[in-house]
C-alpha positions as CSV (number, residue, x, y, z in Angstrom):
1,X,6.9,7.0,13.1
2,X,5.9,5.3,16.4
3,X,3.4,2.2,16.8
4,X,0.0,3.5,18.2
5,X,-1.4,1.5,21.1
6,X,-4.5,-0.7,20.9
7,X,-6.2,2.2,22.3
8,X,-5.2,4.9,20.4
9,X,-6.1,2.6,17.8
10,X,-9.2,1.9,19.1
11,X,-9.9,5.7,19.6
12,X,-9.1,6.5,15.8
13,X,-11.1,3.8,14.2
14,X,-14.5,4.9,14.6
15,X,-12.9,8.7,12.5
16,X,-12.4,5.6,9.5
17,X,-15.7,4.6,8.2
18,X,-15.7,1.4,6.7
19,X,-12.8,0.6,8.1
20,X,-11.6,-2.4,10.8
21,X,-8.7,-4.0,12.1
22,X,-7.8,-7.3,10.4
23,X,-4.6,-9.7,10.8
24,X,-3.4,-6.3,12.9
25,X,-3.9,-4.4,9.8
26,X,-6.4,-1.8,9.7
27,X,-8.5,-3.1,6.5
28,X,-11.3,-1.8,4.0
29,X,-12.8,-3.7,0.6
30,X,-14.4,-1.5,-1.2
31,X,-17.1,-2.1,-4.1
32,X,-17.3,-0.2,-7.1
33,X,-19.4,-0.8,-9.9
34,X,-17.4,-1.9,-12.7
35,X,-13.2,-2.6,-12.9
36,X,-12.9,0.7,-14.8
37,X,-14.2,2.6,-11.5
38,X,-11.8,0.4,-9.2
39,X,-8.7,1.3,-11.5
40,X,-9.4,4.9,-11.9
41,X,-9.9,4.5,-7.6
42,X,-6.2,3.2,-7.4
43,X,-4.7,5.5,-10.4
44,X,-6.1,8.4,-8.2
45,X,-4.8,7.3,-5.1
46,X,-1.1,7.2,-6.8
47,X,-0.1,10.8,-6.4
48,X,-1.5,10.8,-2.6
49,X,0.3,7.7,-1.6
50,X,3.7,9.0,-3.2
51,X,3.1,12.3,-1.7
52,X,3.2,10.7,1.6
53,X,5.7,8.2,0.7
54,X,3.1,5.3,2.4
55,X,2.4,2.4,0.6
56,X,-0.7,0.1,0.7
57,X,-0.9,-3.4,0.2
58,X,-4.0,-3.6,-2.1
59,X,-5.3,-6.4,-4.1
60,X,-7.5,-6.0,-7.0
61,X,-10.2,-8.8,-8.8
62,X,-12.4,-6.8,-11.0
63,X,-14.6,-4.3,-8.7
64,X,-13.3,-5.0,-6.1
65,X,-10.1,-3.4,-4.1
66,X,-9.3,-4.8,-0.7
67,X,-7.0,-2.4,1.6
68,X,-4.6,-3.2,4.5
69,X,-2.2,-1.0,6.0
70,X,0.3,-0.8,8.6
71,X,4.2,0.6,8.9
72,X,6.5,-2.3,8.4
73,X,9.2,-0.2,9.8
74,X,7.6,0.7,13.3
75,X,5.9,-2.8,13.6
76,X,2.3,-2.0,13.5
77,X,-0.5,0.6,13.1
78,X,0.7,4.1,12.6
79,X,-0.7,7.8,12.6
80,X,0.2,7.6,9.0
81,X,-1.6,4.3,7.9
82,X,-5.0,6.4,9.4
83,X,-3.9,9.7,7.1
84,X,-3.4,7.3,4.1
85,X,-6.7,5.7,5.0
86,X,-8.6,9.1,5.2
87,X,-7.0,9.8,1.7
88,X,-8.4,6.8,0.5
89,X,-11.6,7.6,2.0
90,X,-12.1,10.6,-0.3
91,X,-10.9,8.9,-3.0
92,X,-13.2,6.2,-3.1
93,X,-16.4,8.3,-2.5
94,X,-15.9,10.0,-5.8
95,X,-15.4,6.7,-7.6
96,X,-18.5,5.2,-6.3
């Protein structure tokens, strides 16, 4: 997987609501109403992420799940941290 540019990142960001680029990362907290809805956010997102064999670094305090995500191995912002954040995306409206 090749390293997107700054502006092909900047042209995919605006697809990515709620989304920015943090620390080089592209980043997302979301906000759901109780720490049941935030786990059964991230226990849905399991089969998608292994399916794409893309990992996130998330951290979770009670409602809240914070996002980043980028391809260690090409050294920055991929195509494929934008498909696992559209996947997330989905994921999360349902939980909300």
């Amino acid at each position: 997987m090749k390293k997107m540019t700054d502006a092909e990142i900047a042209a995919a960001l605006p697809k990515l609501a709620g989304w920015k680029l943090k620390d080089g990362k592209l980043h997302r907290e979301y906000k759901f109403p109780d720490f049941k809805h935030a786990m059964e956010f991230m226990q849905a997102a399991v089969p998608g992420i292994e399916k794409l064999n893309h990992h996130p670094e998330w951290f979770n305090v009670y409602n809240q799940v914070k996002v980043d995500l980028n391809t260690h191995d090409a050294g920055g912002i991929t195509a494929k941290d934008f498909e696992l954040g559209e996947l997330l995306e989905g994921l999360s409206q349902r939980a909300l």
